[in-house]
C-alpha positions in Angstrom: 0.0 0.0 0.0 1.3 3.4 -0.8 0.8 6.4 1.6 -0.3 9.7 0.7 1.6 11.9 2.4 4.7 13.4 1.7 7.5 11.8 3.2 11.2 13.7 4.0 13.9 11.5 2.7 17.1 11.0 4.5 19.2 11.8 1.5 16.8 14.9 0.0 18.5 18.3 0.1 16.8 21.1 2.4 15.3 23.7 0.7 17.1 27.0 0.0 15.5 28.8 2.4 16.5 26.2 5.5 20.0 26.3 4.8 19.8 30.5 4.9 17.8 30.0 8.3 20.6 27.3 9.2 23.7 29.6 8.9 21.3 32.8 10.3 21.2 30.6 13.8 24.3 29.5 13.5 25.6 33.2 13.8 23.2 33.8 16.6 24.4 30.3 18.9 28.1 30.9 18.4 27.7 34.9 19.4 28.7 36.2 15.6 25.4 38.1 16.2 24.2 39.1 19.4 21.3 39.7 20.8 19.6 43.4 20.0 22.2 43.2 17.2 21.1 44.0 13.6 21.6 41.8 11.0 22.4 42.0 7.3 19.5 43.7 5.4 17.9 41.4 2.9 19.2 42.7 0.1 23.0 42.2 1.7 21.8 38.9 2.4 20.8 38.1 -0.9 24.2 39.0 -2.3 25.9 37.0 0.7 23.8 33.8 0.0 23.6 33.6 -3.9 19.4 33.0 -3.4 16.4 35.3 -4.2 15.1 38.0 -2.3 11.6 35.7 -1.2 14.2 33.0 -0.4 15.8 35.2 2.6 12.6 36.5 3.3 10.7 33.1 3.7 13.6 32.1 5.9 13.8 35.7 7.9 9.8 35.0 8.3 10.1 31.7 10.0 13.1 32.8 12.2 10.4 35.0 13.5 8.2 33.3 13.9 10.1 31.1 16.0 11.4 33.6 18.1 15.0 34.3 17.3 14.6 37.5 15.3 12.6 40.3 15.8 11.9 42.1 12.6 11.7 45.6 12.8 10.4 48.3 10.3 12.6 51.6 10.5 
């Protein structure tokens, strides 16, 4: 019988957008970026990562909703 849902293989890639949220934590844990620090824009981050701007944004959008950014209109 075959199953319906979508299954994540061991062996599949993440998506673009996990490995930007991946490296944006990875700055925060090891103190690269502390907190009440700002971060790269979105547009720098685009350049740093090589990805599109909804790319960084998706990921920017789930760090936040998480809880380890605060985004910040200014």
């Amino acid at each position: 019988m075959f199953s319906r849902a979508p299954q994540q293989q061991a062996n599949t890639p993440a998506p673009f957008y996990e490995k930007v949220k991946q490296a944006i934590s990875h700055q925060i844990a090891t103190g690269v970026w502390r907190p009440h620090d700002r971060i790269p824009s979105e547009a720098e981050l685009v350049a740093q990562f090589g990805f599109s701007r909804m790319t960084i944004n998706r990921a920017l959008r789930e760090l936040t909703d998480e809880g380890l950014l605060v985004r910040l209109q200014v």
